[in-house]
C-alpha distance (Angstrom), angle and dihedral (degrees) to the residues before:
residue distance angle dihedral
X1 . . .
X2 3.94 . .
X3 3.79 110.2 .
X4 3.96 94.9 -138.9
X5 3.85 88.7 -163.2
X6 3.84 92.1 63.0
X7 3.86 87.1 33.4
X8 4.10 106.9 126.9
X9 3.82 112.4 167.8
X10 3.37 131.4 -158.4
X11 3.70 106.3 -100.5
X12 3.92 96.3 -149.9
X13 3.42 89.7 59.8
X14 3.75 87.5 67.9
X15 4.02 105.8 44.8
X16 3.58 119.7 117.3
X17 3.31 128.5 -127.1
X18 4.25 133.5 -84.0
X19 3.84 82.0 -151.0
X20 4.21 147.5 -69.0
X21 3.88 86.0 -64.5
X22 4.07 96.9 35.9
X23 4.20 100.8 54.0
X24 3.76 130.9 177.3
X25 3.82 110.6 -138.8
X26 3.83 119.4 -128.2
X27 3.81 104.7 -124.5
X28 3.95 85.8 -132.4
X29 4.23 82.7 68.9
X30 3.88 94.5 34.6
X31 4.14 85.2 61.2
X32 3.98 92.9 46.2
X33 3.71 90.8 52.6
X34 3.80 89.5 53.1
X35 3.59 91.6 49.2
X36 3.48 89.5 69.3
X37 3.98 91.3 60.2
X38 4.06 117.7 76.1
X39 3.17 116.1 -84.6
X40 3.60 96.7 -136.0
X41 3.37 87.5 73.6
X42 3.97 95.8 79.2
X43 3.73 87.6 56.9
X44 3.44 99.6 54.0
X45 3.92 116.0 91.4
X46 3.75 95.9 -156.5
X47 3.88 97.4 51.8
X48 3.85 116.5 114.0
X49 3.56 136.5 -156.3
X50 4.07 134.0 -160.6
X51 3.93 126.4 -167.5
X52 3.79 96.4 -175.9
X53 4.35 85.4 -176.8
X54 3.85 100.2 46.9
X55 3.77 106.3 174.6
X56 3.78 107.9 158.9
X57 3.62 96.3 1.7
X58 4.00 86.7 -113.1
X59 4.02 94.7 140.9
X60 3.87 99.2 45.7
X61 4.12 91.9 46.9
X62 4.13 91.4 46.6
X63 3.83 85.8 47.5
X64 3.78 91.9 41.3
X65 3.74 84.5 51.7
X66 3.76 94.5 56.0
X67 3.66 91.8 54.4
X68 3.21 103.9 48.5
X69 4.26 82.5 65.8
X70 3.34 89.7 28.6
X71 3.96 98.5 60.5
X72 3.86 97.5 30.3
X73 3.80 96.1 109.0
X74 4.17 87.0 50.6
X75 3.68 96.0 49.3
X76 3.45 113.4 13.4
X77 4.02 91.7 -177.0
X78 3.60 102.2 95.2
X79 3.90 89.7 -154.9
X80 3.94 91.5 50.0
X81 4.05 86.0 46.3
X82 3.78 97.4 51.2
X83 4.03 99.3 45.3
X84 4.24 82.3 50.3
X85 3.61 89.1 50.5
X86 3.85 98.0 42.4
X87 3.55 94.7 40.5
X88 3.87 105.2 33.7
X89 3.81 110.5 25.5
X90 4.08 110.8 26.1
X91 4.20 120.7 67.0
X92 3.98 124.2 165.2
X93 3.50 128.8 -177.6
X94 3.93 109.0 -154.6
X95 3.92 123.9 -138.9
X96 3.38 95.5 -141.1
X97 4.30 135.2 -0.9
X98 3.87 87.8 -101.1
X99 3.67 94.0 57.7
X100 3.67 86.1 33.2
X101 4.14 89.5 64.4
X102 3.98 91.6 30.8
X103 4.14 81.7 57.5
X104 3.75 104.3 47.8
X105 3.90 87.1 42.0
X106 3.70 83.3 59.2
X107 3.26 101.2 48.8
X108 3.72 111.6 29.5
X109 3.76 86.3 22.9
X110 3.84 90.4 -121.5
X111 3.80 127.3 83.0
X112 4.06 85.1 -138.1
X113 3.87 98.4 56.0
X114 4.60 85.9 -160.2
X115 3.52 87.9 54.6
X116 3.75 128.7 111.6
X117 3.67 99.5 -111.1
X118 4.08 89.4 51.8
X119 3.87 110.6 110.1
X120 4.10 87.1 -146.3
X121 3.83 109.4 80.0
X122 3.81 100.6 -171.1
X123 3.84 106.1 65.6
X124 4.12 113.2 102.4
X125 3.66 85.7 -176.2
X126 3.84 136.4 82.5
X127 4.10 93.9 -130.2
X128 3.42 94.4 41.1
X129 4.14 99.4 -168.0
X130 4.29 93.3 -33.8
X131 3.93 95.2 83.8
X132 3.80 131.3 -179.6
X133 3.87 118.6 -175.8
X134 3.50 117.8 -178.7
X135 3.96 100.7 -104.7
X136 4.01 115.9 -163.7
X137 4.18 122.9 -159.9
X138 3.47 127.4 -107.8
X139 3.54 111.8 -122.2
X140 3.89 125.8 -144.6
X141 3.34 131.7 161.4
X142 3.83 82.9 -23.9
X143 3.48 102.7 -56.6
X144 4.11 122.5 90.2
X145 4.08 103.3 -112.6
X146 4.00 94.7 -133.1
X147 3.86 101.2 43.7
X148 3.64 114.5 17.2
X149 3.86 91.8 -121.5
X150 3.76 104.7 156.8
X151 3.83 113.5 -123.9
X152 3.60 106.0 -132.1
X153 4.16 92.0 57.1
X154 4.11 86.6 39.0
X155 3.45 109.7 44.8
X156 3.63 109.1 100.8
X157 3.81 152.7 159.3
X158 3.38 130.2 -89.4
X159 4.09 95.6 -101.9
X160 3.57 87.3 54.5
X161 3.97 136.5 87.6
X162 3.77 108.8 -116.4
X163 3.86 93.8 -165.7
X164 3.63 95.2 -128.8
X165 3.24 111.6 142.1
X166 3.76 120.8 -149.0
X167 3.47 100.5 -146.3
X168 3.51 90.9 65.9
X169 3.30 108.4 29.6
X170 3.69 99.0 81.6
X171 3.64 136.0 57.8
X172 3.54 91.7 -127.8
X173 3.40 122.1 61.9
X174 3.48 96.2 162.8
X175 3.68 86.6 72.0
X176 3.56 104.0 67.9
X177 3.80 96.0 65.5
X178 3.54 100.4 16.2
X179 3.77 95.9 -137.7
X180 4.07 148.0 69.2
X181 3.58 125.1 -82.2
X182 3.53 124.7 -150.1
X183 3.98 105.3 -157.3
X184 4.44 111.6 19.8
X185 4.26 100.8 -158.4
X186 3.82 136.5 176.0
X187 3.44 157.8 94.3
X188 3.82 109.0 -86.5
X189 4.13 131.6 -151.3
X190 3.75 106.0 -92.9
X191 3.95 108.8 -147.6
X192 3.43 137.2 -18.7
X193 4.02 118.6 -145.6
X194 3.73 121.7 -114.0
X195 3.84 94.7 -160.3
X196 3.73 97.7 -75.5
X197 3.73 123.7 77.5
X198 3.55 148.7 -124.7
X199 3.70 109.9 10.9
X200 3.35 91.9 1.9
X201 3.91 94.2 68.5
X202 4.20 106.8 98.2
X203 3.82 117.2 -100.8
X204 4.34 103.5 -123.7
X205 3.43 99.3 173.8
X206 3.63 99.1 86.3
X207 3.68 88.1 59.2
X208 4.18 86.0 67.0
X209 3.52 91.7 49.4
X210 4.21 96.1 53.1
X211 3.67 87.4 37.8
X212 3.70 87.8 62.9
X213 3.75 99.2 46.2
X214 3.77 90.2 56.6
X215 3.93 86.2 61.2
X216 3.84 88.0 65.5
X217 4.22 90.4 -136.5
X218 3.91 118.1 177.7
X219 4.00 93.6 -124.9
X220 4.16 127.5 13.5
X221 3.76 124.2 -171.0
X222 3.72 124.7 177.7
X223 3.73 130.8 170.5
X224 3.52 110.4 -141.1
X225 4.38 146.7 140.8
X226 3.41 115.7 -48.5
X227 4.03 85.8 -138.9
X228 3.90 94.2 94.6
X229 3.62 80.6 77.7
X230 3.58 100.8 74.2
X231 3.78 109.8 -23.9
X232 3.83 120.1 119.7
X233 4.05 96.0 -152.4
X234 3.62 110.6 137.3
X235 4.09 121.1 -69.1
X236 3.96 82.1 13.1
X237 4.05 102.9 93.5
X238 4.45 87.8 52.8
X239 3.94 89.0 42.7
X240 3.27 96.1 52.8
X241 3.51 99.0 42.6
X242 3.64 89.7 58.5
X243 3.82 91.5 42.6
X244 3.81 93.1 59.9
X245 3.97 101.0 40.7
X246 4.07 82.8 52.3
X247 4.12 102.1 92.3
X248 4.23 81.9 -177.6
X249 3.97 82.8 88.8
X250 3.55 105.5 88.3
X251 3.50 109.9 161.6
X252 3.96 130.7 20.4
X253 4.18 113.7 177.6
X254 4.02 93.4 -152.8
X255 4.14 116.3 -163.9
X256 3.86 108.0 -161.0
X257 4.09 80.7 -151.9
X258 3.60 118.1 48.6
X259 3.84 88.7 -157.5
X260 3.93 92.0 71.2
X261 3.82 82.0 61.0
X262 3.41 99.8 33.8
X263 3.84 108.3 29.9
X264 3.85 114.5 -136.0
X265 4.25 91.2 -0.8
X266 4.28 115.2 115.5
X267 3.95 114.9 -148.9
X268 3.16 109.7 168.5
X269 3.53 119.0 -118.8
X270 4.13 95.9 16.2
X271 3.72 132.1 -86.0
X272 3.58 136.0 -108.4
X273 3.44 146.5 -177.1
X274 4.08 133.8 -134.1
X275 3.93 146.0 -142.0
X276 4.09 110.4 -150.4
X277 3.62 109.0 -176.8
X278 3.83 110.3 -174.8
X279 4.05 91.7 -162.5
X280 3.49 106.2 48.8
X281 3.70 122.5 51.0
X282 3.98 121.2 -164.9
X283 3.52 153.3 118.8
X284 4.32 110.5 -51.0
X285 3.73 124.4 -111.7
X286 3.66 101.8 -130.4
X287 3.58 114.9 -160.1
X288 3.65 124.8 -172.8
X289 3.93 131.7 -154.6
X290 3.59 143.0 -154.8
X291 3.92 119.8 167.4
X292 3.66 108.8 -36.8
X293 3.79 86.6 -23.6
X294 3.88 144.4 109.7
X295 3.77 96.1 -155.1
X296 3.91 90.4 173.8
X297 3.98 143.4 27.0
X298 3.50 132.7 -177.7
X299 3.93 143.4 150.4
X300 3.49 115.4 -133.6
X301 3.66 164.0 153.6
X302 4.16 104.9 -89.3
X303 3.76 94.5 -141.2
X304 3.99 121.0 41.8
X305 3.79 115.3 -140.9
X306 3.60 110.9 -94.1
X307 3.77 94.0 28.8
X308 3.30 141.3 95.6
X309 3.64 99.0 -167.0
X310 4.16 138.2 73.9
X311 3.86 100.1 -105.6
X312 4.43 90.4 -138.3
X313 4.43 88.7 -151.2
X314 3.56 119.8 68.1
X315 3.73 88.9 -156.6
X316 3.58 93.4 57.0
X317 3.73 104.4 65.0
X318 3.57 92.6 80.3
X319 3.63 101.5 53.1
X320 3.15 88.4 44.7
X321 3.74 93.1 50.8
X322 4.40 84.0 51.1
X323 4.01 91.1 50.1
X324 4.07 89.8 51.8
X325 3.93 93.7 48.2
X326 4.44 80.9 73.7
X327 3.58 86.3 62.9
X328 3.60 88.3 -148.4
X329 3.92 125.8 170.2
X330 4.13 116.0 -84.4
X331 4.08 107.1 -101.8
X332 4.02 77.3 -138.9
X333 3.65 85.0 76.7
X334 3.79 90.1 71.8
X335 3.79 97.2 50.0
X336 3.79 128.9 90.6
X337 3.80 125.6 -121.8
X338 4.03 116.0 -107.4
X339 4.26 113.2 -60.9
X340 3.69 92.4 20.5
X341 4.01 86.6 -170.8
X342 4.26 97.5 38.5
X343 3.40 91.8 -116.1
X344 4.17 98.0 129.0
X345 3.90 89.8 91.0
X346 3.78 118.1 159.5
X347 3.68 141.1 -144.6
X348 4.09 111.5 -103.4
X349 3.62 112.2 -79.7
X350 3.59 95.4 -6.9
X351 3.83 143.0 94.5
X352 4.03 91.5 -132.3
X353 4.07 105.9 116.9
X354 3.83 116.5 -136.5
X355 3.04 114.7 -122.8
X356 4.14 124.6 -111.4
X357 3.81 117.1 -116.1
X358 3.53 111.2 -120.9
X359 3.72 146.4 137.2
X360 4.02 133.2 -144.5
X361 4.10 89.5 -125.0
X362 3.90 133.3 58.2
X363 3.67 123.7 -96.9
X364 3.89 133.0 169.4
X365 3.28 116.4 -61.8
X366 3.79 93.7 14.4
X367 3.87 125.3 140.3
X368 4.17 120.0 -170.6
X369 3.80 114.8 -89.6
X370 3.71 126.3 -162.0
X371 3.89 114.7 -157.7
X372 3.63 137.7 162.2
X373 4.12 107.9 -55.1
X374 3.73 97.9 16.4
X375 3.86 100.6 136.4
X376 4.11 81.4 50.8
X377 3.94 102.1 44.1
X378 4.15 96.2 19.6
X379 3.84 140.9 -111.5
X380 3.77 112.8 -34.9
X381 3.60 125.7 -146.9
X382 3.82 124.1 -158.3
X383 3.37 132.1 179.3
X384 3.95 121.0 -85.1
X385 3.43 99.0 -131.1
X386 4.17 93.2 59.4
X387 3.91 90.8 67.4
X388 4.09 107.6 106.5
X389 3.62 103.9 -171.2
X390 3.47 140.5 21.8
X391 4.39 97.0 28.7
X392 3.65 90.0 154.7
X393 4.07 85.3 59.6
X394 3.59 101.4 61.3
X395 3.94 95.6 70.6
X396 3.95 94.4 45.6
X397 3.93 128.8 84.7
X398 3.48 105.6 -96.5
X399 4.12 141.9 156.9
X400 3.67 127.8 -123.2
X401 4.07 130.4 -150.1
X402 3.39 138.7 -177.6
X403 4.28 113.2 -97.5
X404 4.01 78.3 -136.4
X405 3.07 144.9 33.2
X406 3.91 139.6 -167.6
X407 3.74 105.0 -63.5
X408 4.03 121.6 -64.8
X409 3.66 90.1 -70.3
X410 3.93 102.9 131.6
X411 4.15 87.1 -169.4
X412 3.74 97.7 58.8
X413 4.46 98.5 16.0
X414 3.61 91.9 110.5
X415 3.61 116.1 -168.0
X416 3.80 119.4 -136.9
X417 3.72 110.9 -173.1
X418 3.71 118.2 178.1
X419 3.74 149.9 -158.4
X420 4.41 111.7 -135.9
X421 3.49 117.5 -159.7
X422 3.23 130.3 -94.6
X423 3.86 116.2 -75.4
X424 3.94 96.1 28.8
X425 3.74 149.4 126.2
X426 4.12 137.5 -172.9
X427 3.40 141.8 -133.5
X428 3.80 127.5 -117.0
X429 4.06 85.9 -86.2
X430 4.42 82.9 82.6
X431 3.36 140.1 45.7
X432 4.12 115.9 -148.2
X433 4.13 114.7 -127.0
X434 4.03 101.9 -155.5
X435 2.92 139.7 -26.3
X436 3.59 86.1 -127.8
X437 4.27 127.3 -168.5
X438 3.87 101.7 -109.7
X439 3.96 135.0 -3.2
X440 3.76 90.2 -98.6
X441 3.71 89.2 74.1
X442 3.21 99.4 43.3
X443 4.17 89.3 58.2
X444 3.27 95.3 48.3
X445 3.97 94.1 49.6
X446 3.80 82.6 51.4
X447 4.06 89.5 52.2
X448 3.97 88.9 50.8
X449 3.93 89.2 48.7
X450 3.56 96.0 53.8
X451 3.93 99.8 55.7
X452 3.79 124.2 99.1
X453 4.06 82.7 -116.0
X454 3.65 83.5 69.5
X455 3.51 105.1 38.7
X456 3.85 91.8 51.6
X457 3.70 92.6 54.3
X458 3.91 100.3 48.9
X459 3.99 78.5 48.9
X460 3.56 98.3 70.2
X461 4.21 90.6 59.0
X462 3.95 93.6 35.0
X463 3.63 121.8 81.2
X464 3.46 99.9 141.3
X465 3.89 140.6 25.2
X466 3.24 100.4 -72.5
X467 3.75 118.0 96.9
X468 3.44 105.3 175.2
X469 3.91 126.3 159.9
X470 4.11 92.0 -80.9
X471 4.29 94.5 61.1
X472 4.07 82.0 66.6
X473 3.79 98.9 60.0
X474 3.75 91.9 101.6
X475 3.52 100.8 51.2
X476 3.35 112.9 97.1
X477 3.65 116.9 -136.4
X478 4.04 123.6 -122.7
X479 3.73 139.1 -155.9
X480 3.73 103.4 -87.4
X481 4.00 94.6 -161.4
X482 3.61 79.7 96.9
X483 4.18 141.5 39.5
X484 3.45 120.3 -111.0
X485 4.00 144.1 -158.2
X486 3.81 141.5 -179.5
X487 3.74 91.2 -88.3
X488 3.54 92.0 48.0
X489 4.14 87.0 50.2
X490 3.49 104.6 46.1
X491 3.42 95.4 45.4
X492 3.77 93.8 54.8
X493 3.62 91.4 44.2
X494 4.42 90.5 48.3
X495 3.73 86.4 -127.2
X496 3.62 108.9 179.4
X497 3.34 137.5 -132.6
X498 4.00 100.4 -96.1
X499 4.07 88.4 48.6
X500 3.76 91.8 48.5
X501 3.25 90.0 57.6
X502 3.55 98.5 40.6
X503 4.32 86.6 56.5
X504 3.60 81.9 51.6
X505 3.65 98.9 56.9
X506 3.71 98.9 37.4
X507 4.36 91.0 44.4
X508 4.38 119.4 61.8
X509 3.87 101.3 -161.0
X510 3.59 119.6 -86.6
X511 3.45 113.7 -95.8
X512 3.96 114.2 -121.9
């Protein structure tokens, strides 16, 4: 039993988060990801280690922990060993001066890392090797030329942060420290908002991960959103293309919910967390969690011929493999681009939408319009002559879906297609499958779309809400002169048993 009186726990297991995008790591996760590294490194005097996003200092003290037992038989004066491994071996660079002082009291248990209380000796400086120098953007045209950060939100006062982090906002790193690093680690800033929201906000975290590479280290490990996988946010589609041609990532430990990694913090779409390994090129151990579990293993190419995507399931790539020997047509033929009727318009020079002009009763000239909160407020109806693309749609048989949906969960992302009436258009909130001949076909498109078949296959490009036209590319598309279901599917298909039951697992039933 825990004596509660002798009971000392580890404070940075307790901090609270900046934010969803600005995450304390648990030191149970920090040690995992240094599992991955070799252990020889901890034993080596000369090795060196970078967090260029130090935030409670968890990396460098886990890693200064290692050494410590790691270089005993070198320097078996404890005092001798920690001012080497303070002064020679472990370098932070801070996000912001909080973190900065939260860091150093981490790992030279005193915010001022020359004071009296530090357990280094040799620093004549207040930072010591964690640094944080006030870092400002560099505006053009609005937009800062390292990050993307967009200048109204970003431009601040002096007493505030400015959220531009010095790592990356220079084209060269090698700079800051003057030296090599053998192993680059941490736990990057996710996105940083451009005046919209959601989605909209710009993903920063690859600009961590290419930073690093252009330091050359030995070994890099970063935890961040699983959405490079598939997602099409901006910076993501060039990231990830350069991510999955680069056979120096051998292993990524992916969790479809970011919570089992971070408890009681949402991300949408999951989290995970790599092994670079500049020296030894291969296939990737991909390891996938649920809970406290690895419910799947498996060494393997990153990118899948004929993709240009990371299929997330190990299990999946070979019915997905089956599926594409048909060489049928992509069901993302059949669905629109983004604002299928132009009505996402925005203010000038701003992110703020404009709002449509419409009313909750008929009028002349008035066709049906379906906009965010419809089934709350009722049907809208607009008039004809404000639709900007797509006029010849609004007479035709079609299907409507939500732009997003739930949040990259395949088990409870339920898919809601539906059929407008006649005479009608949508706001950006849908995206239009069709137009289609008759009504007939556009029921039994809407039978194929709520199987599990379906559902699985949109999974392997969704990971987040957004379920744009590209998250359909691998479903195949069927004859719609008649209806179809999951029996109907697999057996076309010859699915087996094992892959049945695999759909199964991975699918919840669709929710009528």
């Amino acid at each position: 039993m825990l004596n509660s009186e002798n009971y000392n726990p580890d404070v940075l297991t307790c901090l609270a988060n900046l934010s969803n995008d600005e995450v304390f790591t648990p030191p149970k996760l920090v040690n995992e990801i240094l599992d991955m590294l070799p252990q020889e490194l901890f034993s080596n005097s000369k090795t060196t280690f970078l967090d260029p996003v130090s935030k409670s200092g968890v990396f460098l003290r886990e890693i200064a922990k290692r050494l410590i037992d790691g270089l005993e038989n070198e320097m078996p004066d404890l005092q001798n060993r920690l001012e080497h491994i303070f002064t020679k071996q472990l370098f932070g660079i801070a996000i912001t001066e909080l973190t900065s002082l939260l860091s150093r009291r981490s790992v030279y248990c005193s915010k001022k890392a020359n004071s009296k209380y530090s357990v280094c000796e040799d620093f004549d400086t207040e930072q010591g090797n964690i640094i944080f120098d006030r870092i400002e953007h560099t505006w053009k045209n609005g937009k800062c030329i390292y990050c993307g950060a967009n200048q109204e939100v970003y431009e601040r006062s002096v007493d505030l942060e400015t959220h531009a982090y010095q790592f990356i906002h220079t084209s060269t790193p090698e700079e800051i420290f003057k030296m090599k690093f053998d192993v680059i680690i941490g736990n990057p800033p996710y996105q940083l908002s451009d005046g919209g929201h959601g989605a909209s906000a710009g993903a920063i975290y690859p600009n961590f991960v290419e930073q690093a590479k252009k330091l050359k280290p030995r070994y890099l490990s970063m935890i961040i959103p699983s959405r490079w996988f598939a997602g099409s946010g901006r910076g993501l589609p060039a990231f990830r293309e350069n991510m999955l041609k680069d056979n120096r990532l051998r292993i990524i430990h992916d969790y479809l919910n970011a919570s089992d990694c971070f408890p009681g913090v949402e991300i949408k779409g999951g989290i995970n967390y790599f092994l670079w390994d500049r020296d030894n090129p291969g296939d990737c151990e991909v390891n996938t969690h649920v809970g406290n579990n690895i419910i799947s293993k498996a060494n393997r190419p990153l990118l899948e011929k004929g993709t240009d995507t990371f299929i997330r399931y190990n299990e999946a790539i070979p019915i997905l493999r089956k599926i594409q020997s048909y060489n049928e047509d992509s069901f993302a033929e059949l669905v629109s681009p983004n604002d299928p009727f132009g009505y996402d318009v925005r203010a000038e020079n701003s992110m703020k939408r404009i709002k449509p002009k419409y009313k909750l009763s008929k009028f002349e000239g008035s066709i049906s319009f379906y906009y965010n909160g419809w089934k709350r407020d009722g049907l809208g109806y607009i008039d004809k002559n404000t639709v900007r693309k797509n006029q010849e749609w609004i007479s035709e048989p079609k299907v409507f879906i939500p732009k997003a949906v739930g949040s990259g969960n395949v088990q409870t992302d339920v898919l809601k297609p539906f059929i407008p009436e006649k005479e009608s258009c949508c706001s950006e909130t849908y995206i239009v499958i069709g137009p289609f001949q008759n009504y007939d076909l556009a029921e039994n498109a809407i039978s194929y779309m709520k199987t599990k078949f379906f559902h699985f296959f949109v999974s392997l490009r969704k990971n987040t809400q957004e379920s744009r036209r590209n998250v359909y590319e691998f479903v195949p598309t069927q004859d719609f002169n008649e209806d179809w279901d999951d029996q109907k599917l697999f057996s076309k298909y010859k699915l087996s048993r094992e892959e049945i039951a695999f759909i199964d697992s991975m699918v919840w039933p669709s929710e009528e």
